[in-house]
ROVEXLO-107125 format. One record per residue (C-alpha): z, x, y; residue number from 1; chain. Coordinates in steps of 0.25 Angstrom, whole numbers. Layout:
N
KEZA    pz    px    py kolvex lumba
KEZA     Z     X     Y    NUM     A
...
This chain:
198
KEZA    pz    px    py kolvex lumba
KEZA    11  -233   289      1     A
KEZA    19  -221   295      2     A
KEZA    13  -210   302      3     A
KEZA    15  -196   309      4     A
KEZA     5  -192   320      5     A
KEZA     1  -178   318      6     A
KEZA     1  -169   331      7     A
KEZA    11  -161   339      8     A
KEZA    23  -167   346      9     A
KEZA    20  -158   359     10     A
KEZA     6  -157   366     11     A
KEZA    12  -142   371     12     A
KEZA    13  -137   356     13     A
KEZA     4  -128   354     14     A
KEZA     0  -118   341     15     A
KEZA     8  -107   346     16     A
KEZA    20  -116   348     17     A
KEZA    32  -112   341     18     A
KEZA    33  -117   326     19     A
KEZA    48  -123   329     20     A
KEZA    43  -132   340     21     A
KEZA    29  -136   334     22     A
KEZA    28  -150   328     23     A
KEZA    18  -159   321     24     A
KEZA    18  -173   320     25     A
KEZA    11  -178   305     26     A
KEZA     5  -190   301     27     A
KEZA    10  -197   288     28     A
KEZA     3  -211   283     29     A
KEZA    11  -216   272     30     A
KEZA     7  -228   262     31     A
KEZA    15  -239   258     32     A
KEZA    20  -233   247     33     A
KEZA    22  -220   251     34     A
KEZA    31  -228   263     35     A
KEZA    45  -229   255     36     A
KEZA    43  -212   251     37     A
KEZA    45  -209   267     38     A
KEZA    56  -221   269     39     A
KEZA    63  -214   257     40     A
KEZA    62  -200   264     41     A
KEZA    66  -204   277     42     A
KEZA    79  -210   269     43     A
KEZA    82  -197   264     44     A
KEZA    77  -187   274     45     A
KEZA    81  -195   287     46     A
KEZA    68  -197   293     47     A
KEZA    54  -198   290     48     A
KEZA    52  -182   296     49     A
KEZA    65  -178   287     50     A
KEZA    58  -186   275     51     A
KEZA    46  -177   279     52     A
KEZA    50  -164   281     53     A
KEZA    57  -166   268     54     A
KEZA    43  -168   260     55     A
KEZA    37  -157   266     56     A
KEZA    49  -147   262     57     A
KEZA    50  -154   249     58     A
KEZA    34  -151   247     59     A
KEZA    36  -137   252     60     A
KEZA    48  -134   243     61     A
KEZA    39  -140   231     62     A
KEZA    26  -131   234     63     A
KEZA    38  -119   236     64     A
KEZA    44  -122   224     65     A
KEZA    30  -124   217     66     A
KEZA    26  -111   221     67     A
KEZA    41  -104   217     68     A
KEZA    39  -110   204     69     A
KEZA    24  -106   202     70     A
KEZA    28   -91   205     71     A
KEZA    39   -92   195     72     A
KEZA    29   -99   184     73     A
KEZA    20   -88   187     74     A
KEZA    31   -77   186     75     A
KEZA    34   -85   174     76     A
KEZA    22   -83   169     77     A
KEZA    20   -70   172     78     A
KEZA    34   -67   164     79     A
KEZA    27   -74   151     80     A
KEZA    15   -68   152     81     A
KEZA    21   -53   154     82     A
KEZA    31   -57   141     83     A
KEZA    20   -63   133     84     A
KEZA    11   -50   137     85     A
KEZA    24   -41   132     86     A
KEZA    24   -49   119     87     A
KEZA    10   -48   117     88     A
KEZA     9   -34   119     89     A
KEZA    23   -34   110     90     A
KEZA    16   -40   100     91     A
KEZA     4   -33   100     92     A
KEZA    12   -19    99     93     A
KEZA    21   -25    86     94     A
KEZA     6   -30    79     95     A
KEZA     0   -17    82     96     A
KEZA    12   -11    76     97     A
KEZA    14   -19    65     98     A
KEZA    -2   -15    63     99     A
KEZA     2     0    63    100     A
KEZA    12    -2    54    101     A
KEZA     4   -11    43    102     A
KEZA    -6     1    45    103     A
KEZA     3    12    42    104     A
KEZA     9     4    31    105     A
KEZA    -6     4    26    106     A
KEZA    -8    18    26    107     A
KEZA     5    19    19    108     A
KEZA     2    11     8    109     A
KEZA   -12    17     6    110     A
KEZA    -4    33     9    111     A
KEZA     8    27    -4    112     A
KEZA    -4    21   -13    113     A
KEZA   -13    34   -12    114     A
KEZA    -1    43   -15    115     A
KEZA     3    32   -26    116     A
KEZA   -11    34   -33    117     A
KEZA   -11    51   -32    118     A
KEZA     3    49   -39    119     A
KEZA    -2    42   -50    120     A
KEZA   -14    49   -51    121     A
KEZA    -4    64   -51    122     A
KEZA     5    56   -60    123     A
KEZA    -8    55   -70    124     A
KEZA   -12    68   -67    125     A
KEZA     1    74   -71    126     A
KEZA     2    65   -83    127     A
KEZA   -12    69   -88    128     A
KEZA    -9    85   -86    129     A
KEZA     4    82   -92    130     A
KEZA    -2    76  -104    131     A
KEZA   -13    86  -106    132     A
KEZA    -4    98  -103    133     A
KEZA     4    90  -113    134     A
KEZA    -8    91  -124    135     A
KEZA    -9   105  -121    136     A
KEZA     4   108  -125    137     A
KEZA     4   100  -139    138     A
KEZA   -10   107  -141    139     A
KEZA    -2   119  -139    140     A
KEZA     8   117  -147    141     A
KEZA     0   114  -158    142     A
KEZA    -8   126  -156    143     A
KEZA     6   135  -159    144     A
KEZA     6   141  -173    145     A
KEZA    17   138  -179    146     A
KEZA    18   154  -185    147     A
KEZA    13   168  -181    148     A
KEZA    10   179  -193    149     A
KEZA    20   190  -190    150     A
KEZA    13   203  -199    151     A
KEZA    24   210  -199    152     A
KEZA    33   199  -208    153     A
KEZA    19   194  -213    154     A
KEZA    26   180  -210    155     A
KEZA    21   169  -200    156     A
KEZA    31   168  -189    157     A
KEZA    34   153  -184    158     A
KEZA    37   151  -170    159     A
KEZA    53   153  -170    160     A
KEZA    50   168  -174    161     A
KEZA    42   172  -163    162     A
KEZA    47   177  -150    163     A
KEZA    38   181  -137    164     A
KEZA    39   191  -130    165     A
KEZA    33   198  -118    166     A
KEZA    21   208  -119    167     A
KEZA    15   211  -104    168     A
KEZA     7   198   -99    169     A
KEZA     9   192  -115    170     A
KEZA    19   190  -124    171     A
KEZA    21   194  -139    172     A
KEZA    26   184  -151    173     A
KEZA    34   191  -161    174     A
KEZA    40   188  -174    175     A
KEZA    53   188  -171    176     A
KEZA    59   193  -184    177     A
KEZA    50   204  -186    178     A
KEZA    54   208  -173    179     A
KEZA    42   211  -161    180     A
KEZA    33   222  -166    181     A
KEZA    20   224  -163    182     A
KEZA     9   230  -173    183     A
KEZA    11   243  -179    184     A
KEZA     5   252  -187    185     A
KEZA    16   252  -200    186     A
KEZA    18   238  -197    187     A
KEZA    15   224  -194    188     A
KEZA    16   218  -179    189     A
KEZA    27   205  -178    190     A
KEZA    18   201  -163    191     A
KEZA    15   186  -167    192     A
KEZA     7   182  -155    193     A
KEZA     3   186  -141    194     A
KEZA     3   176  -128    195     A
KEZA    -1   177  -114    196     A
KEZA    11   175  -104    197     A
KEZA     5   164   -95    198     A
């Protein structure tokens, strides 16, 4: 097997010695089998120190680059977590949204199907009034008479023949042939009928 003493190459160095002149002889044991790995390494390097040297820097390029690559895995993460954060508050904003809205549609609806139902219930308000104010008028109508007794003519005067006319807050039916007198004392009054003026 090869080996390395390790210990410094100058009994003068001290720890205060300068870095550029302090050395350090190491002990390696090396299998059998891990034998050809340094054999191959001298080949390439040009030395068993060379083949060394280019280890260690390999090793402290591996643990440099791991940690580069752990910080920017970790900024990684960060940037997912901040854009998942971002789409999660995104997201919450449109679902509370979209609740306000199915809620103000609610209130809509309930707000068009009252006002549909006091519609209706005016529409058969106005339909009832209608048709009672209706009854009253044919009740009316057949409560007419069709004539009124003019004394003067001794005559009954159907509706063509009268004529209304004003009389303070009433007005005065008249036959209207007989012309608009009222009662006197050689004769006969043509007043058919009084009404009050609403």
């Amino acid at each position: 097997m090869y080996g390395w003493m390790d210990k410094y190459m100058s009994p003068q160095t001290s720890s205060k010695a300068e870095p550029s002149r302090l050395r350090r002889r190491v002990i390696v044991e090396l299998t059998p089998d891990e034998l050809p790995l340094l054999e191959a390494a001298e080949r390439r390097h040009g030395g068993k120190r060379a083949a060394m040297l280019a280890g260690l820097r390999a090793e402290a390029d591996g643990v440099t680059r791991q940690a580069r690559d752990g910080e920017a895995e970790e900024k990684r993460a960060r940037a997912v977590a901040k854009r998942a954060d971002t789409q999660a508050k995104a997201h919450a904003a449109l679902l509370a949204e979209c609740a306000s809205l199915k809620a103000s549609l609610a209130t809509r609806t309930r707000e068009r199907d009252a006002a549909t139902a006091e519609i209706e219930r005016l529409e058969t308000k106005a339909q009832d009034q209608y048709a009672a104010l209706f009854e009253d008028i044919a009740d009316l109508e057949d409560r007419i008479p069709d004539a009124l007794y003019c004394a003067r003519c001794d005559t009954w005067a159907p509706e063509p023949e009268w004529t209304w006319r004003a009389d303070g807050e009433d007005e005065i039916a008249y036959h209207t042939p007989c012309g608009d007198h009222g009662p006197g004392m050689l004769s006969n009054a043509t007043w058919l009928a009084r009404r009050r003026v609403a």
